[in-house]
C-alpha positions, -999 to 999 in steps of 0.1 A, spaced: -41 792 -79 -18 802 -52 -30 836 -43 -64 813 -37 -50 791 -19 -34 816 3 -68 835 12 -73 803 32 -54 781 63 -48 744 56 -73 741 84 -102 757 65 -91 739 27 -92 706 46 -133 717 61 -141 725 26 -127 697 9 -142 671 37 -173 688 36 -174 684 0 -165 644 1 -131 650 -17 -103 626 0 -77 653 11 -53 653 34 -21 678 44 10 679 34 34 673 67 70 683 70 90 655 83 89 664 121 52 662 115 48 629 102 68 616 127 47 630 152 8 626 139 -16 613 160 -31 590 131 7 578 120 14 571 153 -22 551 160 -21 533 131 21 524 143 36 539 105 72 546 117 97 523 119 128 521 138 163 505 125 195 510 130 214 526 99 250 513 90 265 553 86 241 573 109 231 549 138 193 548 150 167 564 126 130 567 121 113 562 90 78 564 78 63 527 65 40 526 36 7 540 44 -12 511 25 -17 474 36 -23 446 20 -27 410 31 -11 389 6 16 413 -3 28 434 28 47 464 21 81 468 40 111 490 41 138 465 28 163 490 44 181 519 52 185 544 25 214 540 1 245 567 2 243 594 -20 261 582 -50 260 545 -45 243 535 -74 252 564 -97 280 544 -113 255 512 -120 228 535 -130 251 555 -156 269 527 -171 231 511 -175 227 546 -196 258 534 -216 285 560 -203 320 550 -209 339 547 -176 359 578 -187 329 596 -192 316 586 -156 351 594 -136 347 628 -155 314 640 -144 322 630 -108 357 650 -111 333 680 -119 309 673 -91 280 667 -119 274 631 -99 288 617 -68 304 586 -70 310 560 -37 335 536 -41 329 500 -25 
């Protein structure tokens, strides 16, 4: 399927595929996203200050609904902020969890 793929540019796949009636669209890189002329019509980035990195931009959910709007509830967590929660959910022992954050397996933030 690749080497198919590749006999083509995005540009030509998404012709075909529109010309065909099948909903497609490209995959964008982040820089892109951020930067699309339909993202930025239809005003999909937010804005919000982050607690550890100051000022960031983030893409909103593409899909609206009236009676249940979809919202970023906030910034991204830390890397390892829930891995303790979520492991001791999975029934590791405390030992067990200090362990495999000792070994760099998991990363742990303390509170």
């Amino acid at each position: 399927m690749a080497k198919i793929i590749k006999e083509r540019s995005t540009a030509e796949w998404l012709q075909r595929l529109d010309t065909s009636d099948v909903p497609s669209a490209p995959v964008l890189r982040r820089g892109e996203v951020i930067a699309n002329e339909r993202v930025v019509a239809r005003k999909l980035i937010a804005e919000f200050d982050h607690p550890n990195i100051g000022r960031v931009r983030q893409a909103k959910p593409a899909a609206r609904f009236d009676r249940t709007p979809a919202k970023i509830q906030g910034p991204a967590p830390r890397i390892g902020k829930h891995s303790a929660i979520i492991l001791a959910e999975l029934r590791l022992a405390a030992r067990e969890i200090e362990r495999l954050a000792a070994e760099k397996v998991v990363r742990l933030v303390k509170t």
